[in-house]
C-alpha positions in Angstrom: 75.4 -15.6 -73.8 79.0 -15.0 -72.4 79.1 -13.8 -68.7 81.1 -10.8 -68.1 83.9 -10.9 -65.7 85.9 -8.3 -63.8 89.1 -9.4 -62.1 91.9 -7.1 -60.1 95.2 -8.2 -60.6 97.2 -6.7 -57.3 100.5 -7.8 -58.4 103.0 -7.1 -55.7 101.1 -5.0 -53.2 98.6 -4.5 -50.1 99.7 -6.6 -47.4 97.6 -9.7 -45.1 95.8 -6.4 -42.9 95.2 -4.5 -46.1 93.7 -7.8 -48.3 91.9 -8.7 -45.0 90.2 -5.1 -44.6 89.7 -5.0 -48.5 87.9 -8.7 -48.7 85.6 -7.6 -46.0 84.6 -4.3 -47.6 84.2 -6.0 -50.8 81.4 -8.6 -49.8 78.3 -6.5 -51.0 80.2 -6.1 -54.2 79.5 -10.0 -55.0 76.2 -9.5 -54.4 76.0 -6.6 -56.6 78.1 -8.6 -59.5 75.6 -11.8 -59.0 72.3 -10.1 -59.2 74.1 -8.2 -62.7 75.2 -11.9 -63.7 79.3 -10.8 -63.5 82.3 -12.5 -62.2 84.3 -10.6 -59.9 87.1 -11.7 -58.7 91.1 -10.8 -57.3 94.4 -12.2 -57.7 96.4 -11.4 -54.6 100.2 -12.4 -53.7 100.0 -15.8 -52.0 100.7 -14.4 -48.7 96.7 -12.9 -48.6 95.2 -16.0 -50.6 94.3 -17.7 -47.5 92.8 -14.3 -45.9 90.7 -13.0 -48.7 89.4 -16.5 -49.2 88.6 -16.5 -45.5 86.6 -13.1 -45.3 84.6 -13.0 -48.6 84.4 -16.7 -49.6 82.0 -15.9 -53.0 84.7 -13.9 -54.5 86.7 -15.5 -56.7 90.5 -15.6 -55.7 93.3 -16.4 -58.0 96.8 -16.9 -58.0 98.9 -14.5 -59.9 101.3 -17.6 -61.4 101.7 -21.3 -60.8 104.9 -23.5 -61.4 104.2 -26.6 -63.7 105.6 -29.2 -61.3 103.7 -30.6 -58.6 106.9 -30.2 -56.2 110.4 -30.3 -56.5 113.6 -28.5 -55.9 112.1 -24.9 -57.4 112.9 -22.2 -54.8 109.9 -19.8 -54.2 107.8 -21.6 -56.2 104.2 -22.7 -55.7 102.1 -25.3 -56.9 98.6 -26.2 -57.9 97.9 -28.6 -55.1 99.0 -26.1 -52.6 96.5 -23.6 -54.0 93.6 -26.3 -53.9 94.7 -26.8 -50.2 93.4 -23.0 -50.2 90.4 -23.6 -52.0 92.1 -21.7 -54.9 91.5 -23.2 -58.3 92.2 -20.0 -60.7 95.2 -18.5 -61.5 96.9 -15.8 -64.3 99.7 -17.6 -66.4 101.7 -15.4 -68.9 101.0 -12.0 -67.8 103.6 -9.6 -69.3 105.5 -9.1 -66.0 106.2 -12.7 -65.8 107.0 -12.6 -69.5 109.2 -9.3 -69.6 111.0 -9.4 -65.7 111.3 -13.5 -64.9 111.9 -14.6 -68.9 108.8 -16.9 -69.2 108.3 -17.8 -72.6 105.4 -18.8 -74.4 106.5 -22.7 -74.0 106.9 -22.1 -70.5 103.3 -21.1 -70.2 102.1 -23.5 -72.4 103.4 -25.8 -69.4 101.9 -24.4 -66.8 98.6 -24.3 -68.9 98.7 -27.7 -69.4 99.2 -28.1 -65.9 96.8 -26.0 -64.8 93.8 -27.8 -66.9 94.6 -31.2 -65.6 94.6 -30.1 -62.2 91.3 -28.4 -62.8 92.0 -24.5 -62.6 90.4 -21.8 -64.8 93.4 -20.4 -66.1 93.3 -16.3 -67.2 96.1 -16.4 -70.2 97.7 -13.4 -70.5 98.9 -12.5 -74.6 99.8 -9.1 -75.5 102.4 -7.1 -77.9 105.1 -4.6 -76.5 105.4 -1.0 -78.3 107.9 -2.1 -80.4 105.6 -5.3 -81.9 102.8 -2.5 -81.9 104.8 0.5 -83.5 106.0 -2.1 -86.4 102.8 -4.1 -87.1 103.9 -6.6 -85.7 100.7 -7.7 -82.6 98.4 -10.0 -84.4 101.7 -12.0 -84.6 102.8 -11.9 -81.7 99.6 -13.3 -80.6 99.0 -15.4 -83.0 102.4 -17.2 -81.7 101.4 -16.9 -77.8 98.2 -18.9 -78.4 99.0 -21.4 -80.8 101.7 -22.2 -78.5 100.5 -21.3 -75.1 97.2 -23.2 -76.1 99.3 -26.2 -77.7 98.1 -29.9 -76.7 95.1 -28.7 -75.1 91.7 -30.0 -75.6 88.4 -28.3 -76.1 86.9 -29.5 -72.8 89.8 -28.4 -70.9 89.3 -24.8 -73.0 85.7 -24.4 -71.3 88.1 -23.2 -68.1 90.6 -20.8 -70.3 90.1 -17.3 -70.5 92.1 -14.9 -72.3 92.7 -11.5 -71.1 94.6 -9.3 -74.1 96.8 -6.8 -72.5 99.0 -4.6 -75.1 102.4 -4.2 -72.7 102.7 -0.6 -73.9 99.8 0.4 -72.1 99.9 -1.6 -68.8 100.7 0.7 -65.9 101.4 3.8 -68.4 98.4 5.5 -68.7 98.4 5.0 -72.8 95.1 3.9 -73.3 94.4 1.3 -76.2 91.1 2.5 -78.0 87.8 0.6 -77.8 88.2 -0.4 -81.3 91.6 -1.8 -81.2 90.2 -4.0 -78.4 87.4 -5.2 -80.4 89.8 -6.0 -83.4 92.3 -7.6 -81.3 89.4 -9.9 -79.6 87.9 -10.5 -82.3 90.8 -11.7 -83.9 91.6 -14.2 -80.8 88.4 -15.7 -81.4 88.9 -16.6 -84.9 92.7 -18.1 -83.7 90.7 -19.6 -81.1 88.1 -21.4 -84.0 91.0 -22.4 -86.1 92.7 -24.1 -82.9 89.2 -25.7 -81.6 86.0 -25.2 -83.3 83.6 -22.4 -83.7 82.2 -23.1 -80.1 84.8 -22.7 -78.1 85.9 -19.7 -80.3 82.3 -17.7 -78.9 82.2 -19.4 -75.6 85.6 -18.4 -74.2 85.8 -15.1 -72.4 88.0 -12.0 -73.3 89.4 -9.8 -71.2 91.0 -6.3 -71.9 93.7 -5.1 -69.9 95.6 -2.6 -70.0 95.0 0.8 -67.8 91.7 0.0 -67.2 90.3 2.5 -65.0 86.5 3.3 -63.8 86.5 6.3 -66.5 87.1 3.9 -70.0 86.0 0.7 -68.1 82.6 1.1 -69.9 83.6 1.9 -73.5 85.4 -1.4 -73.6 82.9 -3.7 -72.4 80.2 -1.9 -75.0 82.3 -3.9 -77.7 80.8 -7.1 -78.8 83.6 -9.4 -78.6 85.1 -7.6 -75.0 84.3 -9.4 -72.0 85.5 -8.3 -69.0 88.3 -6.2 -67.4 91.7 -7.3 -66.1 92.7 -4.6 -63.8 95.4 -3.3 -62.1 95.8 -0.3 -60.0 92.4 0.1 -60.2 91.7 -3.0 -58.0 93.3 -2.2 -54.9 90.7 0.3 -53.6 87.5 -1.4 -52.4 86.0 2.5 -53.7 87.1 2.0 -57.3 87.1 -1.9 -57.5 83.2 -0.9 -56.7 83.2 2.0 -59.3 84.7 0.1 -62.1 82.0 -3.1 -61.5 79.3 -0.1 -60.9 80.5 1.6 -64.7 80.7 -1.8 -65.9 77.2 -3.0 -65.5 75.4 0.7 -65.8 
């Protein structure tokens, strides 16, 4: 039986004071996710790593990207040993911002994946289709692409500590909603790329995330689908009040 697991992306916002005040607030919400047998979990800027780590030590903190060196000349980069310096062994690789603003491709990722598995993260790897892919028929595709070569060279072990969190581009941030079924098709069709790739036990252990305007209102309706996991959120993630309402709709 897969866990479920919620996880608040906060991109570029809320500074130290606000992450500091938020990880406090937040600590009876890990209680709340343990006894309910769900991950919870945000992925701050590096700044407010340290200070959320600090204040609510059971809540899992991620980095929102990693570079796939251990150091070197690569200005305003950060690497996986100064995260475990943190006591921060997760991060997001791939998420469509990177993809769409900085130019990071899928082999690019599949380089920080690698990375990221032989240094012992859980890496959350973002895949998703823009409007265009979507309006044309083109998603399954386009995903199809991002994990056979985001994925490529790694082994199954090293998969036990990938998850995937499908966010369609055309509705991050834009209110467009994808439906509950197109969720569930699009999951389940990861997990049969995912048995292909592997075997048929990594394909059902692996979590999947939705994302993609998730808010406390639809959280539910996605996780009722069998092949949904969990929730990558946004927006909704940077108040303690709806981080708490989305985990509270998510379990109920």
């Amino acid at each position: 039986m897969r866990k479920k697991l919620l996880l608040g992306n906060w991109k570029m916002n809320l500074t130290i004071a606000e992450a500091t005040a938020f990880a406090r607030a937040s600590i009876p919400l890990v209680e709340k996710a343990k006894a309910a047998n769900v991950l919870i979990g945000i992925a701050p800027t590096y700044l407010s790593l340290a200070t959320v780590k600090q204040h609510n030590p059971q809540l899992i903190v991620s980095a929102q990207n990693i570079h796939f060196e251990t150091s070197g000349a690569f200005t305003g980069e950060i690497s996986t040993s100064m995260l475990k310096e943190l006591g921060v062994d997760w991060t997001l690789i791939g998420h469509s911002e990177r993809r769409s603003y900085f130019g990071e491709t899928n082999l690019i990722c599949n380089k920080k994946m690698i990375k990221a598995s032989q240094d012992g993260f859980t890496s959350v790897y973002c895949v998703g289709e823009s409007s265009d892919d979507y309006d044309h028929g083109r998603t399954k595709g386009v995903i199809r692409d991002q994990l056979l070569i985001g994925l490529a060279g790694l082994s199954s072990e090293q998969m036990q500590k990938v998850v995937i969190a499908y966010e369609p581009v055309w509705s991050i941030g834009t209110g467009k909603n994808a439906s509950k079924e197109h969720a569930q098709d699009i999951a389940n069709y990861i997990r049969e790329r995912l048995e292909e790739m592997f075997n048929p036990l990594i394909a059902e252990a692996t979590l999947v995330l939705y994302g993609g305007s998730v808010k406390p209102n639809n959280i539910k309706d996605y996780l009722t689908q069998p092949d949904v996991d969990g929730a990558l959120v946004g927006g909704a993630s940077l108040k303690v009040s709806s981080f708490e309402e989305l985990l509270t709709n998510m379990i109920g």
